[in-house]
N, C-alpha and C positions, 0 to 999 in steps of 0.2 A: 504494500500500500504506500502511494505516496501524497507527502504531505506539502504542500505549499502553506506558508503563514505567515502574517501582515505584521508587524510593528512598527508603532509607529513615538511611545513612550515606555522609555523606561528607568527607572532608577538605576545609577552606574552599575552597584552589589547584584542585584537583577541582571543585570546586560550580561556580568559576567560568569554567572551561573547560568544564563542561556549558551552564554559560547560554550560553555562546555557540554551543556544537555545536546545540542544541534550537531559539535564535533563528534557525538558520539551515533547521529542518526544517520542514515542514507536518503541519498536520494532528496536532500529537500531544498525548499528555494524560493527567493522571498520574492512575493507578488507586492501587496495592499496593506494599509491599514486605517486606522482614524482612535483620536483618544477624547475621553471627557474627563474634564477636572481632576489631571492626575489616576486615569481608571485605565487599567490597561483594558481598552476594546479589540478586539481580533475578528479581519474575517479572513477567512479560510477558503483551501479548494483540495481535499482528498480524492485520490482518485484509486481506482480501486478496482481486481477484475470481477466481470459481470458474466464471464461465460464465452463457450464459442460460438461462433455465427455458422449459418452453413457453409459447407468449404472450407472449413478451418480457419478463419481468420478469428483471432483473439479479441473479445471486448468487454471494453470497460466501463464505470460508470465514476461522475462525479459529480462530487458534493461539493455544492457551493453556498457559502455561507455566509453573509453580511453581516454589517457592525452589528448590526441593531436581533440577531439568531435568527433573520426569516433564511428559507431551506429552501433549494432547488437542486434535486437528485437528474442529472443527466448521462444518457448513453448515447455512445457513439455507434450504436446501431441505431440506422434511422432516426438518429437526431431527439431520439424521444425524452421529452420531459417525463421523469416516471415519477418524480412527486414534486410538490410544491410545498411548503409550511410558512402559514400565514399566520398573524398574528389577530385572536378576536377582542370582542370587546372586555372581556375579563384578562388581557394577554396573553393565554395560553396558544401557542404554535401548534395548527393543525393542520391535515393536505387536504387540497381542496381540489385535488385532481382524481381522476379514475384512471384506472391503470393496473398492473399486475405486479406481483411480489417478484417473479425471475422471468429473466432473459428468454428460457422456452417456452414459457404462455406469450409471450409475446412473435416469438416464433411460427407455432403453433397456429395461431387465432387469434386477431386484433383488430377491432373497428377505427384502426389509424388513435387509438391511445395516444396523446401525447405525442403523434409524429411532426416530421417534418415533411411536406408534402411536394412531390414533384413529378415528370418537371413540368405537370399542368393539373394543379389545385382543382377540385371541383369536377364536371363533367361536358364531354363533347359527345354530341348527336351523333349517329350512328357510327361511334367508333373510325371516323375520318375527318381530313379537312386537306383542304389545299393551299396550296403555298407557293407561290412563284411561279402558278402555272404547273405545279404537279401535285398529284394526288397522294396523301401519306395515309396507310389504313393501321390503325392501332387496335389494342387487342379488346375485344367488349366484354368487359368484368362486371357490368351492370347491366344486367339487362340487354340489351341493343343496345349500349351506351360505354362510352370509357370515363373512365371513373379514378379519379388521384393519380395520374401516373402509369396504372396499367398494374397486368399482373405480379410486376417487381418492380413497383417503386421508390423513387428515394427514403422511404419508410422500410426498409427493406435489405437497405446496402450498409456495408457499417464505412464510416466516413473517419480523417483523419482528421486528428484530435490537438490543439496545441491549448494550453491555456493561458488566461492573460491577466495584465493590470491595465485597469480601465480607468484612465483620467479623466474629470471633468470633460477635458474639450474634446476625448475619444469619445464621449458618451451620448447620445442621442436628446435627451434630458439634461445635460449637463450636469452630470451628478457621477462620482466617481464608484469605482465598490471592483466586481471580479469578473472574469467572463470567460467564455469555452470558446475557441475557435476553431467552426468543423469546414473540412474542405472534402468535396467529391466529383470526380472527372466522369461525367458522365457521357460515354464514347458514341462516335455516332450513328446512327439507328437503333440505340439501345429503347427498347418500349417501342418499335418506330418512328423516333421524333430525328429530325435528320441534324448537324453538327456536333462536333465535337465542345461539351460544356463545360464547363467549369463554374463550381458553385462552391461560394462559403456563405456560410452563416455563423452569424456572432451571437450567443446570448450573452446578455451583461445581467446580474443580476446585483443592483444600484445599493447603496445604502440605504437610501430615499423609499425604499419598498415597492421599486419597481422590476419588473421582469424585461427587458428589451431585449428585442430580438433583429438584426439588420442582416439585409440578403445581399448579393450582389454576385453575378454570372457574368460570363463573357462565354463566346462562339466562334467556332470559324468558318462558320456555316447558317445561314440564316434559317430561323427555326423560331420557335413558339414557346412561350415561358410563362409561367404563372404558380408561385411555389407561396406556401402559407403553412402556417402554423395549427394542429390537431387537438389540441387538449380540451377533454369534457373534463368542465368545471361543475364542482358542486359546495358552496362558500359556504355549508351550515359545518364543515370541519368532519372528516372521518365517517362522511356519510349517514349521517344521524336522519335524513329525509330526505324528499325528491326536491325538486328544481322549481315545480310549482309555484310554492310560494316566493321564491325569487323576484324582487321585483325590477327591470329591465326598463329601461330607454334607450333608443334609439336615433339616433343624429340624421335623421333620411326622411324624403317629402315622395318619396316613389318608392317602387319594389319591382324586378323583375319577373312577371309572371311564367310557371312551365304547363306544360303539356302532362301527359297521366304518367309520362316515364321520366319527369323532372328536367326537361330538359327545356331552357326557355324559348317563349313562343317568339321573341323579338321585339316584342312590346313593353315600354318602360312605364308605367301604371301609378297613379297617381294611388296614395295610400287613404286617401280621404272615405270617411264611412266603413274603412276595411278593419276586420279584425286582425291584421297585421300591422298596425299603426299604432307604434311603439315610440312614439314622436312622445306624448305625456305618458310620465314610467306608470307601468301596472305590473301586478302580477302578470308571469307565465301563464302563470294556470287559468288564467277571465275569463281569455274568449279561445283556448287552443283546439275548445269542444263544439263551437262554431259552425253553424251552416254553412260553410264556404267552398267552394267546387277546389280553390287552390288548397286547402289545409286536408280536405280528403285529399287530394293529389298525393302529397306530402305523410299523411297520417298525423300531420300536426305539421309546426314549423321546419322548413329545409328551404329556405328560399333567401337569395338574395338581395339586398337591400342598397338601396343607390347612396353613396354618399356625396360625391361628388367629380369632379375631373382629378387624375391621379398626378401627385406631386412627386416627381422623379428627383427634387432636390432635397426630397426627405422631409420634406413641410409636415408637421404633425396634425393632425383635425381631431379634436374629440368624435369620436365615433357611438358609443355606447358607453353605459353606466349600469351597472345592478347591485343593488343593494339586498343583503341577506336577513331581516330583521333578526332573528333570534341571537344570531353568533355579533350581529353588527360587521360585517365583513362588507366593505363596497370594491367594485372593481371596475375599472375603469379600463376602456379602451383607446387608444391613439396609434391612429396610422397615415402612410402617406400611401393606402391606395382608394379608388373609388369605388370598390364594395365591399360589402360586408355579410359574411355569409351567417346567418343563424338558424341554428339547426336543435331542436328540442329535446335530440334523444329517443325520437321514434321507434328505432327498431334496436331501442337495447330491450331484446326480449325475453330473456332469464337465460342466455343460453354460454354467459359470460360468467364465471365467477373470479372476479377481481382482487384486491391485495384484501388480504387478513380471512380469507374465501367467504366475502362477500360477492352475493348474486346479483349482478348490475337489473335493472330492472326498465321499460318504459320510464321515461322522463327521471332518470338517476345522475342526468349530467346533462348539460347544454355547450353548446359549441360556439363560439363567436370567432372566424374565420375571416382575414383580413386580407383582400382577392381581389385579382380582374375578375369580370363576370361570367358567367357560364357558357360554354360555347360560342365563346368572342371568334375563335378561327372562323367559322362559318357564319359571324356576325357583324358582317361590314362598318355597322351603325354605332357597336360598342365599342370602346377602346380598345385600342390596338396592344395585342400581345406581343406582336415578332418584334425579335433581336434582333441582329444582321451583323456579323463579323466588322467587330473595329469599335462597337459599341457594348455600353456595359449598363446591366439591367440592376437596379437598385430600387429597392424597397425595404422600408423601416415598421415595426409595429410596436407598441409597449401596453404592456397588462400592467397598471399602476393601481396599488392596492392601498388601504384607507382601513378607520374604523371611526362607527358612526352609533 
């Protein structure tokens, strides 16, 4: 196991009974720190193995730890957040993710837990699109439809791992603390999506109690890109109830409407009189039971939400806000893309049993997914996904947490 640790005070007699505790460890090496009033604060980044992948490749997972003890356990397979620990209204640190105890449930069976999604987030209409005058057919994992990436997505691959110290002016929020930096070469026609890619993603997990997460790809072949973060959140801590009661706002004056296979009609939909109009916060739970032709579609919420035109300089927009009353847990979303995918937990149908073997259930988690929109390749009118060799694809998101 190795250990990275932050100092940043300390009394001389101290210093020098660290130098000798450290001379006598391996392996360790100093990232971050931050002090109060003479208090030594520490955050941390343990890392540590998690198992092998298939094929044999070795992975691991880490812990990351800010001044203040909020927790983000990450692996470098698939990029997956496998827990979060958030602080509630009494202060106790709890996870407010779903997710599984080891590496081979994850393996095995995983509705995208915590991944990282690539290299096209969300879903394309019959498993094709065109691109410069040619036809690319990818693989239909849903239905008639392609769905995250395909049948081996970047949820899927284990990516290379370095870890960092994140200054202020590295930090998205400007707010210092620790971060994971994962890289993966995604070679071309792999899923069928054509150039050769290259993908990192940075999580910073802030002192500030924010989660940030920054992408950034290059090509050398023009191709189609749309990567987003997976984690079903559930803020009552340890899963003490469903998502329900949850109460959600949402930053968006439209919504894109799908078809019975969720795939969108093309039409940008004004959210007026709809029970998807999450513009003033309500419960989840109001209206998810609703006469609506679009919420059968779905079996509840799975639809994306228009925020606005996408800030490629990383411009931040409040996106969404939910508030958990009992724990006081709020969460906060900010991104620089223009949609926002929210998804209720429809089909966690008992067929999941998750950490501590808890049975994930209908509405046991909610998803807030910061996207182009759903089949933009065959969507002339939606914002443009293609890359094109020489240019570099950037997008920023932050899950910023509170207690209320």
């Amino acid at each position: 196991m190795k250990k990275m640790t932050i100092r940043r005070f300390f009394p001389a007699a101290c210093y020098i009974c660290l130098l000798f505790f450290f001379a006598c460890q391996t392996n360790q090496v100093q990232t971050n720190a931050s002090s109060k009033n003479a208090e030594i604060v520490e955050a941390t980044i343990v890392k540590a193995p998690f198992g092998t992948a298939p094929g044999g490749s070795a992975v691991d997972i880490y812990t990351l730890t800010n001044a203040n003890g909020m927790e983000a356990r990450i692996t470098n397979y698939g990029g997956i957040l496998v827990s979060l620990k958030v602080p509630g209204r009494n202060g106790n640190l709890e996870d407010v993710t779903l997710g599984y105890d080891s590496l081979s449930q994850y393996i095995a069976d995983s509705p995208y837990f915590g991944a990282l999604v690539g290299r096209y987030g969300n879903r394309i209409g019959k498993a094709r699109f065109t691109l410069e005058g040619a036809e690319y057919k990818l693989a239909a994992n849903n239905g008639p439809n392609h769905l995250h990436g395909g049948l081996k997505g970047f949820d899927k691959v284990v990516w290379q791992a370095e870890v960092l110290t994140v200054k202020p002016v590295d930090s998205p929020t400007n707010h210092g603390g620790v971060g994971l930096r994962l890289h993966y070469r995604s070679p071309d026609m792999e899923e069928g999506y054509p150039g050769n890619l290259n993908v990192q993603v940075i999580y910073i997990l802030t002192d500030s109690a924010e989660l940030c997460i920054k992408y950034s790809a290059q090509t050398d072949k023009t191709t189609i890109i749309n990567l987003t973060h997976h984690s079903y959140f559930n803020l009552t801590g340890g899963m003490k109830d469903d998502v329900l009661g949850h109460v959600l706002q949402i930053n968006a004056d439209s919504f894109i409407p799908v078809d019975e296979t969720l795939i969108p009609t093309g039409e940008i939909r004004s959210l007026n009189d709809s029970p998807l109009d999450f513009r003033k916060a309500k419960p989840i739970g109001r209206d998810i039971n609703a006469i609506d032709t679009q919420l059968r579609f779905g079996q509840g919420y799975d639809h994306c939400w228009v925020l606005g035109r996408p800030n490629p300089g990383g411009e931040l927009n409040l996106a969404a806000t939910v508030f958990e009353p009992v724990s006081g847990r709020v969460m906060e979303v900010l991104t620089s893309e223009p949609g926002l995918q929210f998804y209720s937990g429809n089909f966690l149908d008992g067929a999941y049993t998750g950490k501590g073997g808890r049975v994930y259930n209908d509405r046991d988690g909610f998803c807030l997914e910061t996207e182009h929109f759903p089949d933009s390749p065959n969507r002339p009118v939606f914002p443009s996904v293609m890359l094109k060799s020489g240019d570099t694809y950037r997008t920023t998101t932050v899950y910023r947490f509170s207690v209320k």
